[in-house]
C-alpha positions in Angstrom: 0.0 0.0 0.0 1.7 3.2 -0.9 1.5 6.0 2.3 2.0 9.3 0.4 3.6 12.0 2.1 2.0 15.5 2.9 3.5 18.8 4.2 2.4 22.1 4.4 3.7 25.5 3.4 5.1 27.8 5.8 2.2 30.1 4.9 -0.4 27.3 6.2 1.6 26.4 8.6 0.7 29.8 10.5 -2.8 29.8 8.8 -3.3 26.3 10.9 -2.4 27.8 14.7 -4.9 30.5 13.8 -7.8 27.8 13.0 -10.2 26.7 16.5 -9.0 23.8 18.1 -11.8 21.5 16.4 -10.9 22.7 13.1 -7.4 22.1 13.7 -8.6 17.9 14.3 -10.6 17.9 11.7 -7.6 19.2 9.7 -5.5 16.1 11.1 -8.1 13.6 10.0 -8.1 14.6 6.7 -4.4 14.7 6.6 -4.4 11.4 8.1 -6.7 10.4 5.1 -4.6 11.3 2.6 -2.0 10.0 3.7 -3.3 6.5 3.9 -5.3 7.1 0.7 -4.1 9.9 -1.5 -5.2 13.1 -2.8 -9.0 12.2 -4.1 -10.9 12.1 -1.4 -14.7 12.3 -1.9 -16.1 10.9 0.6 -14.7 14.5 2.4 -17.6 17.7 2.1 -17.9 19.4 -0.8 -15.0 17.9 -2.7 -14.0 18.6 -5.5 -11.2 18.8 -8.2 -10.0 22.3 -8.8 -7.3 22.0 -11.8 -5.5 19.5 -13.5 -4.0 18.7 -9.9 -5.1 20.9 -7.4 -8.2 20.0 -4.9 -10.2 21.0 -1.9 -12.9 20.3 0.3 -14.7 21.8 3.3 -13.6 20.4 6.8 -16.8 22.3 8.1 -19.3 24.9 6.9 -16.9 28.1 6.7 -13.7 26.2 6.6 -11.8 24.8 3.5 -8.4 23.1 2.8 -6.5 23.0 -0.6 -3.9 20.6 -1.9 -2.0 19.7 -4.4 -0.2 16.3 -5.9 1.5 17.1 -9.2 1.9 14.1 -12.0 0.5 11.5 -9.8 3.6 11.8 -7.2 3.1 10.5 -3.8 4.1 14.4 -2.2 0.6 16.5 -1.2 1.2 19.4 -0.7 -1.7 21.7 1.6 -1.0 25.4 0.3 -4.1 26.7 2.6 -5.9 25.7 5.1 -8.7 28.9 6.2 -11.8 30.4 5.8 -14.0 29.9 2.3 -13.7 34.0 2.0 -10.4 34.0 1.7 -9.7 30.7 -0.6 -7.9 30.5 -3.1 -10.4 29.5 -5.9 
C-alpha cells in the first residue's frame, strides 16, 4: 500500500495555529486520510477537483483546505488551510 507524504507551506503552517481547536482535528483527519489514501478524497464535504491537480474540500461549513499532488507523485502538498472567503479559488 503506498502512504503518500503530505507537508504544508510555511504560509499554512501559521494559517493552521490561527484555526479553532476543532478545526485544527478535523484538519489532522483529513491529513491522516490522505496519507493513507491519497489526494481524491470524496467521501470529504464538498470535494472537489480544482485543476488538473489541485483540490479542496470543506472540513466544516466556513472552513476549507486546498492541496495539491502534481503528475501522480506520492508528495501532497496543503497550500491553505482557512476560511471559504479568503480561498484560493
Amino acid at each position: 500500500m503506498t502512504m503518500y507524504e503530505v507537508f504544508f507551506t510555511k504560509r499554512v503552517l501559521k494559517q493552521v495555529k490561527a484555526l479553532p481547536d476543532f478545526i485544527q482535528k478535523k484538519l489532522a483527519a483529513l491529513v491522516d486520510d490522505l496519507r493513507e489514501k491519497g489526494p481524491l478524497r470524496a467521501e470529504w464535504q464538498n470535494f472537489s477537483k480544482l485543476d488538473k491537480d489541485k483540490y479542496h474540500c470543506h472540513i466544516a461549513h466556513k472552513w476549507v483546505v486546498c492541496w495539491q499532488c502534481k503528475n501522480k507523485s506520492i508528495i501532497i502538498e496543503v497550500y491553505y488551510a482557512g476560511s471559504r472567503e479568503n480561498a484560493p479559488y
